[in-house]
N, C-alpha and C positions, 0 to 999 in steps of 0.2 A: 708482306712480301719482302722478303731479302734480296737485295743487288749486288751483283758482283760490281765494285767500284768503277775498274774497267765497261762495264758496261751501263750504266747507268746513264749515262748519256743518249746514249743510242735507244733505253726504251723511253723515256720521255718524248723524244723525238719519235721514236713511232708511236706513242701513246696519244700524241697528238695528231700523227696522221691520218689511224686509225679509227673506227666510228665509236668514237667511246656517250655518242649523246643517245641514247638508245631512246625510243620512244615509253612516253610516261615515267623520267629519270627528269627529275626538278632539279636538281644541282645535283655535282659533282667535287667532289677535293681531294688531293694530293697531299697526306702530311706526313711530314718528316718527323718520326719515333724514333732513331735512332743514327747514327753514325751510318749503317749501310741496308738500315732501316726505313721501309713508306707503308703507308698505310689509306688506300683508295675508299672512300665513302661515298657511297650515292643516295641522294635522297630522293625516293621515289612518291609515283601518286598513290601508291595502294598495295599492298600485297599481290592482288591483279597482274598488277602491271609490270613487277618484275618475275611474275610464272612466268606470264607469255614472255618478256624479252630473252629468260632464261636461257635458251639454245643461243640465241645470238650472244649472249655475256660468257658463253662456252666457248664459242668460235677464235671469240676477242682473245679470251685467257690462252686459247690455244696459241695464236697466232704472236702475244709473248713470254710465252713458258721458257722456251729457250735461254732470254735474257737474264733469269732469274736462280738464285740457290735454291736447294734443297734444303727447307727447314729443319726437315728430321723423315727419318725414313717412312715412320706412320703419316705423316699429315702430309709430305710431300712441300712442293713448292709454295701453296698457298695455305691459310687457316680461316677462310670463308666464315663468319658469320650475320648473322642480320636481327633485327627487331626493331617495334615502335620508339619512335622519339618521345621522352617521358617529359622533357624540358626543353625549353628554347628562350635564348635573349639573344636579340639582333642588337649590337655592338656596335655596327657599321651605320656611317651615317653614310648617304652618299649627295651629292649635289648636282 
């Protein structure tokens, strides 16, 4: 997703307000790819589980489309894709 700089404040701030923990959505992350560049990932339980929250993840995007650029006139404001996790190393220690 691209951010108008100007705005980018404002949707992290609703992104937070917002119900972004959807049911059967194990983590969540925000990263920063680029200058006016994020990139939202969610790791879900199952294929399952993100059909059904699907219309809610609709809602969500709806509510901020607004905030956001137009990547290009075919894909629009977002470039949506998904698949399995082929690899994982936990990094984090925590205490």
């Amino acid at each position: 997703m691209l951010l108008d700089l100007n705005k980018k404040k404002n949707v992290l701030k609703n992104i937070k307000k917002k119900k972004t923990d959807f049911e059967g959505m194990r983590q969540r992350y925000i990263a920063k790819t680029g200058y006016f560049d994020d990139c939202f990932v969610g790791i879900w339980e199952s294929a399952e589980a993100i059909a059904t929250q699907r219309p809610e993840i609709i809602s969500h995007l709806e509510d901020v489309r607004g905030f956001m650029e137009e990547l290009s006139p075919k894909i629009g404001v977002t470039d949506p894709v998904s698949g399995n996790i082929v690899a994982i190393k936990n990094i984090f220690e925590y205490s």
